[in-house]
C-alpha positions in Angstrom: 55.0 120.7 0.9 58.8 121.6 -0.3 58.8 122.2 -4.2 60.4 118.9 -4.9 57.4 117.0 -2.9 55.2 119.2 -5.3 57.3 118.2 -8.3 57.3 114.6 -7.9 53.5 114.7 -7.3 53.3 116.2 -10.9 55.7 113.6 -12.0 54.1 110.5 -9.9 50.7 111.7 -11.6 52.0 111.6 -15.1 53.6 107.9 -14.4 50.1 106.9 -13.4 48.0 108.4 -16.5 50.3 106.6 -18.9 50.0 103.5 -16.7 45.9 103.8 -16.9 46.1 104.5 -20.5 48.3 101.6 -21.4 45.9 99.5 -19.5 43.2 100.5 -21.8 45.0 99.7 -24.7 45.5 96.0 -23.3 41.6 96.0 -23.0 41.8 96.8 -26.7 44.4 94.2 -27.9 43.7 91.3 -28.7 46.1 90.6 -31.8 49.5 90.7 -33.2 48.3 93.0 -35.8 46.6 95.0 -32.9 49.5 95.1 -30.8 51.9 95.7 -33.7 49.6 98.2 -36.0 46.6 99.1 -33.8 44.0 97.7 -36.7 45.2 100.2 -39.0 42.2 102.7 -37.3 44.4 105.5 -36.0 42.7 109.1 -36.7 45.0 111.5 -38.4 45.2 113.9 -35.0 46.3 110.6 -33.5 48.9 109.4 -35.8 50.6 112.8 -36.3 50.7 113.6 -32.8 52.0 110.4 -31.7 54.3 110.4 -34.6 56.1 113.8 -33.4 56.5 113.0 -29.9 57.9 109.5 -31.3 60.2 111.7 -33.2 61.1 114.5 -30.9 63.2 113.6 -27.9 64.2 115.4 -24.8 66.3 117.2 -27.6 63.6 119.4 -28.1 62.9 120.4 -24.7 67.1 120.5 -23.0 69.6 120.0 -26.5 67.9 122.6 -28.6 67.1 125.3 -26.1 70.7 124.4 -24.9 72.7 125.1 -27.9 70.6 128.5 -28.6 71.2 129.8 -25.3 75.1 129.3 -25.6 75.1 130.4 -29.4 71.7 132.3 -30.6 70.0 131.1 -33.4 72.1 130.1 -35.5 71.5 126.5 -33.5 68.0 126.8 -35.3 69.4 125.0 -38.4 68.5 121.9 -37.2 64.9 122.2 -36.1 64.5 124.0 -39.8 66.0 121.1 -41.4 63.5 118.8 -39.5 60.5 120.5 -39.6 61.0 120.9 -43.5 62.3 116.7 -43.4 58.9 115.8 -41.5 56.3 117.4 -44.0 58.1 116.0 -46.9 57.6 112.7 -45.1 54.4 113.0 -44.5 54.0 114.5 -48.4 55.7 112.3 -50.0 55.8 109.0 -48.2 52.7 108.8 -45.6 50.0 107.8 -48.3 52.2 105.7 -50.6 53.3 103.6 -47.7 49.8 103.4 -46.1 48.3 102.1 -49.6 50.9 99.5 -50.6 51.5 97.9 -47.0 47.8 97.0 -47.0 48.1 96.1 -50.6 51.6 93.8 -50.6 49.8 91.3 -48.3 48.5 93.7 -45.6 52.4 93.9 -44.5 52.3 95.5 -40.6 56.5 96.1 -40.6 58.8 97.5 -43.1 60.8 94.4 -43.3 57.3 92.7 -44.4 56.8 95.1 -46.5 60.1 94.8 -48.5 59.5 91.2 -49.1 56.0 91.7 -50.1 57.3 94.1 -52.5 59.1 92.5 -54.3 58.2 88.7 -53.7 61.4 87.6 -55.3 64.9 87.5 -53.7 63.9 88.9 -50.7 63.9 87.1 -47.7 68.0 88.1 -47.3 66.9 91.7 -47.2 63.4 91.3 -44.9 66.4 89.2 -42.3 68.7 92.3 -42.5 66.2 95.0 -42.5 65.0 93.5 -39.2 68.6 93.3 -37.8 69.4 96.6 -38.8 66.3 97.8 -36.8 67.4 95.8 -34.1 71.1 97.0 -33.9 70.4 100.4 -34.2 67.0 101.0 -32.2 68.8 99.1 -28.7 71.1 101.9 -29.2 68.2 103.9 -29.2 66.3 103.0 -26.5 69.9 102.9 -24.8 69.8 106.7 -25.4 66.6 107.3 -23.7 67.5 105.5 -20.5 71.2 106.9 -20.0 68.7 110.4 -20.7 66.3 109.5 -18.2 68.7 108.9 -15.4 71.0 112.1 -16.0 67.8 113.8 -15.5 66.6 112.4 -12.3 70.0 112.9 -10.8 70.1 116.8 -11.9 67.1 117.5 -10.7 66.1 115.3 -7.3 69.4 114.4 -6.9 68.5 110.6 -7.2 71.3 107.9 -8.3 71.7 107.2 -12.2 70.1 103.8 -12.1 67.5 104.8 -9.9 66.2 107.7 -12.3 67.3 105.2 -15.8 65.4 102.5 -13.5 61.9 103.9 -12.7 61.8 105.5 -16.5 62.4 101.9 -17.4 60.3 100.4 -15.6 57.2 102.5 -16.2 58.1 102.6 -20.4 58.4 99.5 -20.7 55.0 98.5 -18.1 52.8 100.7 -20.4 54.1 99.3 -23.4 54.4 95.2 -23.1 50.5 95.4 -22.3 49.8 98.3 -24.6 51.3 97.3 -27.5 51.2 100.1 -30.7 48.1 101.4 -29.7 49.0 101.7 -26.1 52.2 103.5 -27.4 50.4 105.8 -29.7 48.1 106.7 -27.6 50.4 107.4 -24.5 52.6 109.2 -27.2 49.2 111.9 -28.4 49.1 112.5 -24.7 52.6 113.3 -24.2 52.9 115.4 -27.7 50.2 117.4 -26.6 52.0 117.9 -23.1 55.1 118.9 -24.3 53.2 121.3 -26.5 51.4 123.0 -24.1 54.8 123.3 -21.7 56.5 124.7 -25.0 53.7 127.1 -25.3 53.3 128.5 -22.0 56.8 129.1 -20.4 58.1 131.0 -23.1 55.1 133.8 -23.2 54.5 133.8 -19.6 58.4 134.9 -19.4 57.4 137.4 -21.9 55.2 138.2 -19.8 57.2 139.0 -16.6 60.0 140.8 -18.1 57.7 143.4 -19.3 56.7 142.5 -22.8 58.3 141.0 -26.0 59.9 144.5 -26.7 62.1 144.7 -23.0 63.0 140.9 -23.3 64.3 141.2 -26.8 66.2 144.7 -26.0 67.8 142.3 -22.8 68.7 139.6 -25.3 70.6 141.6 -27.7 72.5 143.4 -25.0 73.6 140.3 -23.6 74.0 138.9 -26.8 74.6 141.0 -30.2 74.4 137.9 -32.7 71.3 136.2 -31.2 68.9 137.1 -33.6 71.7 136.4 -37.0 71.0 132.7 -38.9 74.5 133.5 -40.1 76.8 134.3 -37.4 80.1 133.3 -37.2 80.7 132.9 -41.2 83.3 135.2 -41.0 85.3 133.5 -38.5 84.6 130.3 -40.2 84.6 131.6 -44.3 82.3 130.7 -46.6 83.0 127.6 -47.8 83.2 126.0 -44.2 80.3 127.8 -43.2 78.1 126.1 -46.0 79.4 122.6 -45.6 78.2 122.9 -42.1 75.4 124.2 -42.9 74.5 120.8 -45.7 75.9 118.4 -42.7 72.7 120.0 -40.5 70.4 120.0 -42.9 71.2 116.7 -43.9 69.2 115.5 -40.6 65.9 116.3 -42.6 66.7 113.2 -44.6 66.8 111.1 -41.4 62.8 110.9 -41.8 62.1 109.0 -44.5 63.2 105.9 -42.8 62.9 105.8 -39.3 60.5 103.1 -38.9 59.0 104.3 -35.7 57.4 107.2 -37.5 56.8 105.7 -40.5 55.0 103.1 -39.3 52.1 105.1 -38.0 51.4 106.4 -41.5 50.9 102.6 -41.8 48.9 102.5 -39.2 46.2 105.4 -40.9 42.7 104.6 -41.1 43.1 105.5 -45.2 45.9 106.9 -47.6 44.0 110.2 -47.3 43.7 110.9 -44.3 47.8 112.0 -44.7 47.0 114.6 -45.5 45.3 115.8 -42.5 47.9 114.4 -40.6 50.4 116.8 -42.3 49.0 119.5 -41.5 48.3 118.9 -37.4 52.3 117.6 -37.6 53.6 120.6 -39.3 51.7 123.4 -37.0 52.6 121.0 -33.9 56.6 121.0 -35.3 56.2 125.1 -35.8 54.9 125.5 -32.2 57.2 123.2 -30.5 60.5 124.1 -32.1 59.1 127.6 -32.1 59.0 127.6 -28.4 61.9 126.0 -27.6 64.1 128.7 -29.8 62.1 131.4 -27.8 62.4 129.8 -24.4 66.1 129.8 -24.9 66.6 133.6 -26.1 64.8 134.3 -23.2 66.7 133.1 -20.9 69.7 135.0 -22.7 68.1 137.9 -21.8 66.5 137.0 -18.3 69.7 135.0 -16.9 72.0 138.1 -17.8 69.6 140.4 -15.6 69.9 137.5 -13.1 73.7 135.9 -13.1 72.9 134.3 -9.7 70.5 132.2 -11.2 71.6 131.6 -14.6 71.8 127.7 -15.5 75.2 126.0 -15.1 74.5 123.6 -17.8 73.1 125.5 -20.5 70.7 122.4 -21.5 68.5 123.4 -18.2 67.6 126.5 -19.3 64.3 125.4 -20.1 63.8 123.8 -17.1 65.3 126.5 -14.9 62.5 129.4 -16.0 59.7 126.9 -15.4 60.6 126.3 -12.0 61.2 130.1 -12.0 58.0 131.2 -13.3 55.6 128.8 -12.4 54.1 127.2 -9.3 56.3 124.3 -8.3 53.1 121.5 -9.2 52.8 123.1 -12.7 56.7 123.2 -12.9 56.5 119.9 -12.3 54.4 118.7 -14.9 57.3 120.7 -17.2 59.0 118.1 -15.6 57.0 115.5 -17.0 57.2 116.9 -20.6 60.7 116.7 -20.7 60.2 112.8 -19.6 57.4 112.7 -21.8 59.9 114.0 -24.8 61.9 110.9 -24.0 59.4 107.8 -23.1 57.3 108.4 -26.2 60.4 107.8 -28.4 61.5 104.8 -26.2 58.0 103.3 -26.3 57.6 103.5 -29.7 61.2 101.8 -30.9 60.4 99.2 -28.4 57.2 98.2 -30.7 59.2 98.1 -33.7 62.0 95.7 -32.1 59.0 93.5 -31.4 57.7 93.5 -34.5 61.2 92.7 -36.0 61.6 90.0 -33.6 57.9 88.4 -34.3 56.9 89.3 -37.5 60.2 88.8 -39.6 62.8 86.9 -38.2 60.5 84.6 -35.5 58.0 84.0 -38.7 60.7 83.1 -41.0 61.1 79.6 -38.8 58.1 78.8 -40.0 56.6 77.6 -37.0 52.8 78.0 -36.7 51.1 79.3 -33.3 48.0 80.5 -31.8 47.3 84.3 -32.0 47.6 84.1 -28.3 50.9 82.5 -28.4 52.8 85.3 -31.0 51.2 88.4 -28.4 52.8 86.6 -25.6 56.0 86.3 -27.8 55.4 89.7 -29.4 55.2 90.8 -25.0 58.4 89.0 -24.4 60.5 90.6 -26.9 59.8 94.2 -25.7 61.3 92.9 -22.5 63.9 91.3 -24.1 65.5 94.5 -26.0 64.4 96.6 -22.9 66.9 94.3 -20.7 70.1 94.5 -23.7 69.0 98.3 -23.8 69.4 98.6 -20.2 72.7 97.0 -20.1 74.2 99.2 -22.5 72.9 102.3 -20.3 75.0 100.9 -17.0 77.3 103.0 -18.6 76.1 107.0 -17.1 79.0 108.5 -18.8 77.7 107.8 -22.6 77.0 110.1 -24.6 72.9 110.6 -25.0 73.6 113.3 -28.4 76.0 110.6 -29.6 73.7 108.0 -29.6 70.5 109.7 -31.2 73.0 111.0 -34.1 74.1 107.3 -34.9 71.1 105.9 -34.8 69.1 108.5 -36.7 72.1 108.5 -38.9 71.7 104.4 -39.3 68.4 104.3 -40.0 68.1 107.2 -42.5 70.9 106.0 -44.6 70.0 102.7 -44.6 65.8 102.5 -44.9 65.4 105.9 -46.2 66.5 105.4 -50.1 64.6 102.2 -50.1 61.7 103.4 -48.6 61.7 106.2 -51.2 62.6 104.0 -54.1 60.4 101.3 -52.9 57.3 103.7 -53.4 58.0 106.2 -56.3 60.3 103.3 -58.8 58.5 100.0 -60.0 62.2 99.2 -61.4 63.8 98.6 -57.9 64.5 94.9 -57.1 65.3 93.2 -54.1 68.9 93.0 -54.7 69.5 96.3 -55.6 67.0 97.4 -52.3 69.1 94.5 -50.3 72.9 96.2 -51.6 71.7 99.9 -51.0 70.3 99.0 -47.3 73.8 97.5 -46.7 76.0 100.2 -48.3 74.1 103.0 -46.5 74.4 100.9 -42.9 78.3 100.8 -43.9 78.5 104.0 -44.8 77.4 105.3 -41.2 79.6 102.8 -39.4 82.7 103.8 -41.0 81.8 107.1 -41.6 81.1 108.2 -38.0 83.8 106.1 -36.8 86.5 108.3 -38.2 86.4 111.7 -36.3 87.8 113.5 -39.3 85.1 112.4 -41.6 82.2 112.8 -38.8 83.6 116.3 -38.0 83.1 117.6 -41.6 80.0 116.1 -42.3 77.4 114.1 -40.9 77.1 110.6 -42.3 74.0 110.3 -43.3 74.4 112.4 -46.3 77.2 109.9 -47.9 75.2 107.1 -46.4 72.0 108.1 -47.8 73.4 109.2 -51.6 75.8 106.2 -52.0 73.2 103.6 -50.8 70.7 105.4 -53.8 73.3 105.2 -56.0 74.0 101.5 -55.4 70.5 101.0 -55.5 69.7 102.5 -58.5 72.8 100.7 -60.4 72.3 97.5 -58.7 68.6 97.6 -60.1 69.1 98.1 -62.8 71.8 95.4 -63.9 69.0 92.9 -62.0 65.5 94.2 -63.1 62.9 91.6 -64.3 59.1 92.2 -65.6 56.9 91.4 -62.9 53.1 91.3 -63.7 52.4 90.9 -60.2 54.8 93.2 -58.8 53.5 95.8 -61.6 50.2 95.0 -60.8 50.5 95.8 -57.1 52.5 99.3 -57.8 49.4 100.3 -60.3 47.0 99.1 -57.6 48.7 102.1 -55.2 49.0 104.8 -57.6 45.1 104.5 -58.1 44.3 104.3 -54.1 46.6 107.7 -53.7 44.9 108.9 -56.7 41.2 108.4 -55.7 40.5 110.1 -52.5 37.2 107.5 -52.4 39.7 104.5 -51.9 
C-alpha cells in the first residue's frame, strides 16, 4: 500500500468510530432535553474533555505550531492567555451556571437561562441572545468547513468541496442522530486523540535527533530568539510591545461566553463535580498546547538540518514530522487529530444553533407538540445551519483565522459580561443584560471592521469592557426587588456552597 492508501485507512477508520459512536448516542436519545443537554449526567472526565476539544480547533494542531515555527515562542502568548481564560471558566463560572440553570426552570440553553433569570422583561433579550448565537456560530461552523477542505486538498490533493464535503457530511451524520451526547461523546474521543498525537510526535522527534540537549542546541542555532517570551520589543518599544501583548491576552476572556463550552458545565451531573472537571481540562490544556509549542521548535531545529524537507507552509510543520517520524497508518491517524481538532468544534456549535432554533425562538410561538415532534425539529435545524454554513464556505479563498477571531470575538463580548454578571450580581436586570449583549455584539462589528482599530487591538477587549459597563449602569437605573429572583440567586449560592447538593 502507498502511504496515502495507509493514510486514508487511518482517516476512513476514524470517520467510521465517530459514525458508530453517534449511533449509540441515538440509541440513547430519546428527548429534546437529551438531545440538547444529555440529561444533565455527563461525568467530569467527559464534560472537560469534550469541552476542550469543543474549544480547541485545528488551531492547536496547524496555527499554533505555525506561528512558533516562523517566530519562536513568543507566539505562545496566546495558548497562555487561554489556558489561564479556561480554568477561570471552569473556576468561576462552571458551578454557578450548572446550579442556577437547573434552578431558573431547569433552563437547557443560555437564552433560557436569561429569561428564567430574570423572569421580567426578558423575552427581547432570550430572542436576541438566540440570534446572536445563530449569526455568529454559522460563521463558525463556516470556519471549520473552509478548514476541512484546505486540508484535504494539501494533503491528498482532493478538490475543496470534495475535502469541505465529506467533513460535512460525516459532522453533521454523527450529530443530527446524536444530538449533545453524541457530540460530547464523539468530542472525549477526539480530545483524547489529539492529546495522544500532541504527546507522542514531539518526544519521539526528541528522540531521533539524539536527545532534548542536541535538538535544543539545533534550535537556537537556527534560531537565536526561539526560546525569548519577549523578543522583538526592541524593534517594536515598549509601549507597542505591551498593547500587543493585552490584545492576546484578551482572548482568555473569550471563555466566559462561548456557549458551546459553557453549556457542558450545564450539562454536569452536579455543581461539584467542576471541580474535577477543572483539573482534567487544565492538565489536558498544559499537555496539548505544551506539545504543540515543542513540536514546532522542533521542527526549527530538525528542518534547518534538513532544508529539503522543510514545510512550505509553516502551518504543516506538525504534520510534516509525523509523516516523517512515524509509520504512514499511525501518521495517518495524526491526520485524523487534526480533523478531529476541527469536527469536535463544528459538532458542538451545531447543537447550540439547534437548541437556539427549538428551544428559544421555535418555543416562543407558543405552539405545543409531541416530544417526538420538537427532536425531529430539533434534527432539522442542525441540517438547516449545516446547509447556510456550507454556502458561506463555497468561498475556498476565506480566511479560516479570520473567522474563528470574529466569532470568538462576538460571542465573548457579547455573552461573556452577562454570563458573569448573571451569576456573581443579583442587581442585574434584563434590560441592563439585554443593552450590554447588544453594545458588546456592536462593539465587535464595528470594531473589527475598521483595520486600524482591529490592528491595535483585538475587539473583544472594548467589546467585553463597554458591554459591562453598559450593563452595570443600565442596571442600575432599572433595578427592582424581586423576592423570586432573590430567592432563586440564594437558592445557588447554597448548592455551590454545600458540596452535598
Amino acid at each position: 500500500m502507498s502511504d496515502h492508501a495507509y493514510q486514508i485507512l487511518a482517516i476512513l477508520i476514524y470517520f467510521a468510530l465517530m459514525i458508530a459512536i453517534g449511533y449509540y448516542a441515538y440509541r440513547k436519545t430519546s428527548s429534546v432535553n437529551g438531545y440538547m443537554l444529555a440529561e444533565r449526567q455527563l461525568s467530569p472526565a467527559m464534560a472537560a474533555l469534550s469541552a476542550n476539544a469543543a474549544d480547541m480547533s485545528a488551531w492547536l494542531l496547524m496555527g499554533l505550531p505555525g506561528a512558533i515555527y516562523l517566530s519562536g515562542v513568543i507566539q505562545a502568548w496566546m495558548a497562555i492567555a487561554l489556558t489561564i481564560g479556561a480554568w477561570f471558566n471552569w473556576k468561576l463560572v462552571a458551578p454557578r451556571l450548572r446550579a442556577y440553570t437547573e434552578i431558573a426552570g431547569n433552563s437547557i440553553t443560555i437564552p433560557t437561562f436569561f429569561a428564567r433569570r430574570f423572569r421580567r422583561h426578558a423575552v427581547g433579550l432570550r430572542v436576541t441572545a438566540s440570534l446572536i448565537i445563530l449569526v455568529f456560530f454559522t460563521f463558525y461552523v463556516s470556519s471549520g468547513l473552509v478548514a476541512s477542505g484546505k486540508f484535504f486538498h494539501a494533503t491528498f490533493g482532493w478538490s475543496y468541496y470534495a475535502g469541505m464535503a465529506v467533513v460535512g457530511m460525516v459532522t453533521v451524520l454523527y450529530t443530527l442522530f446524536g444530538g449533545f451526547l453524541g457530540a460530547t461523546m464523539t468530542d472525549m474521543a477526539q480530545g483524547l486523540l489529539m492529546l495522544a498525537a500532541l504527546i507522542a510526535v514531539p518526544l519521539v522527534a526528541v528522540f531521533n535527533m539524539g536527545g532534548w540537549g542536541n535538538a535544543a542546541t539545533h534550535i537556537v542555532a537556527a534560531k537565536p530568539d526561539a526560546f525569548n517570551f519577549f523578543s522583538g520589543i526592541d524593534q517594536l518599544g515598549v509601549g507597542a510591545f505591551v498593547v500587543g501583548l493585552i490584545s492576546i491576552m484578551a482572548w482568555g476572556l473569550g471563555y466566559f461566553g462561548q456557549p458551546h463550552i459553557i453549556v457542558r458545565f450545564m450539562a454536569l451531573r452536579t455543581a461539584h463535580e467542576a471541580r474535577i472537571s477543572r483539573k482534567i481540562s487544565f492538565v489536558w490544556m498544559m499537555l496539548t498546547t505544551g506539545g504543540a509549542v515543542l513540536t514546532a521548535l522542533i521542527g526549527i531545529g530538525y528542518f534547518a538540518q534538513h532544508r529539503d524537507r522543510a514545510p512550505q507552509d509553516p502551518e504543516t510543520v506538525f504534520l510534516l514530522l509525523s509523516q516523517i517520524f512515524f509509520h504512514p497508518f499511525v501518521a495517518g491517524l495524526v491526520l485524523a487529530a487534526v480533523l478531529a481538532a476541527t469536527m469536535s468544534t463544528m459538532s458542538s456549535q451545531l447543537i447550540v444553533c439547534s437548541s437556539a432554533m427549538v428551544e428559544d425562538i421555535y418555543a416562543l410561538m407558543g405552539r405545543k407538540h409531541s416530544a417526538r415532534t420538537l427532536l425531529i425539529l430539533s434534527r432539522a435545524s442542525v441540517l438547516a445551519v449545516s446547509i447556510v454554513a456550507a454556502l458561506f464556505a463555497l468561498n475556498q479563498n476565506s480566511a479560516v483565522l479570520q473567522l474563528v477571531s470574529f466569532a470568538w470575538a462576538g460571542f465573548g463580548a457579547a455573552f461573556g459580561p452577562i454570563v458573569l454578571l448573571s451569576l456573581f450580581w443579583r442587581r442585574l436586570t434584563a434590560r441592563g443584560a439585554f443593552a450590554g449583549l447588544v453594545t458588546g455584539a456592536v462593539v465587535v462589528f464595528v470594531w473589527g471592521s475598521i483595520p486600524a482599530l482591529h490592528q491595535t487591538m483585538y475587539e473583544i477587549l472594548p467589546g467585553f469592557l463597554l458591554n459591562l459597563a453598559v450593563a452595570y449602569v443600565v442596571s442600575r437605573f432599572t433595578y427592582q426587588p424581586d423576592a423570586d429572583v432573590d430567592a432563586d440567586f440564594d437558592q445557588m449560592l447554597a448548592v455551590v456552597a454545600d458540596p452535598t447538593k
